[in-house]
C-alpha positions in Angstrom: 23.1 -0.6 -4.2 21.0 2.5 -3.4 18.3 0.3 -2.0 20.7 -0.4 1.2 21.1 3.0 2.7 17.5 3.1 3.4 17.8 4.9 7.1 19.4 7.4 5.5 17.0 7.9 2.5 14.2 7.9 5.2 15.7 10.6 7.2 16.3 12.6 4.3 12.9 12.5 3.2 11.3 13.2 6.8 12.8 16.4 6.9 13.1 17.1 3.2 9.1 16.6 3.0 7.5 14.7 0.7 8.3 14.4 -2.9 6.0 15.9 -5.3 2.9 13.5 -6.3 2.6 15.2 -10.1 2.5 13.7 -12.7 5.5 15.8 -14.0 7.1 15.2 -10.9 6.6 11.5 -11.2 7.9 10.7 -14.7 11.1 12.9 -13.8 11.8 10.9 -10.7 11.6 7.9 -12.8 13.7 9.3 -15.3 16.0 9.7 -12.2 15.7 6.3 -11.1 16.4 4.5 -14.8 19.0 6.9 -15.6 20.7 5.9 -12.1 19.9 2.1 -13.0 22.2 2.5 -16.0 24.9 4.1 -14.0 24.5 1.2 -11.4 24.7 -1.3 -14.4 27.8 0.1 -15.9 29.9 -0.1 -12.9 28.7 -3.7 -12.4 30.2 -4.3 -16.1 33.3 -2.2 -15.7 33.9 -4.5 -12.2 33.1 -7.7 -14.6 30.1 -8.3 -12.3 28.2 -10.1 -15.8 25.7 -11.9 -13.5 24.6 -8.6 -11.7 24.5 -7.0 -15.1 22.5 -9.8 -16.3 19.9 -9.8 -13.2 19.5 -5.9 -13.7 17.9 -6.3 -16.9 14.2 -7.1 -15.5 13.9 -4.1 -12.9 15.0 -2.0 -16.1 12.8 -3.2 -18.2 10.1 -2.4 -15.5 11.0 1.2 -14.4 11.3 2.1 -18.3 7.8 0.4 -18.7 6.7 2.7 -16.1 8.5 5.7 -18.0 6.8 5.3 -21.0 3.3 4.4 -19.1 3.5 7.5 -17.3 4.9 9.3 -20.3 1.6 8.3 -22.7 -0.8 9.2 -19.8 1.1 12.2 -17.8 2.3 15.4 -18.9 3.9 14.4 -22.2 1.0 12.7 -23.8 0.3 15.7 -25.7 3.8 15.2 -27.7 4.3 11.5 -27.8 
């Protein structure tokens, strides 16, 4: 869903500036991004959408890989 407003994400961004490239910064945006997966998956299940719920399981599965990949090597490595 968010991937099809992309004019508008571009034009916030080019005057927003670019995001931060840290690797703080970059685990929390993917936090962002899984935790808005979830929401995007729920609403496909409370529409009874079970095939769209079904195909979001692989690009979870990958942003939550790069959570935790980020997670052992960024700024939380220290506590995991």
């Amino acid at each position: 869903m968010a991937s099809r407003k992309q004019d508008e994400r571009l034009a916030f961004w080019e005057s927003y500036g670019e995001p931060d490239a840290d690797p703080a910064a970059r685990w929390r945006s993917l936090l962002y991004e899984l935790r808005h997966l979830g929401a995007v998956r729920l609403e496909q299940h409370r529409l009874g959408q079970a095939a769209a719920v079904r195909d979001s399981y692989a690009g979870v599965a990958a942003v939550l890989a790069a959570v935790l990949a980020a997670a052992l090597t960024g700024p939380l490595s220290r506590v995991v």
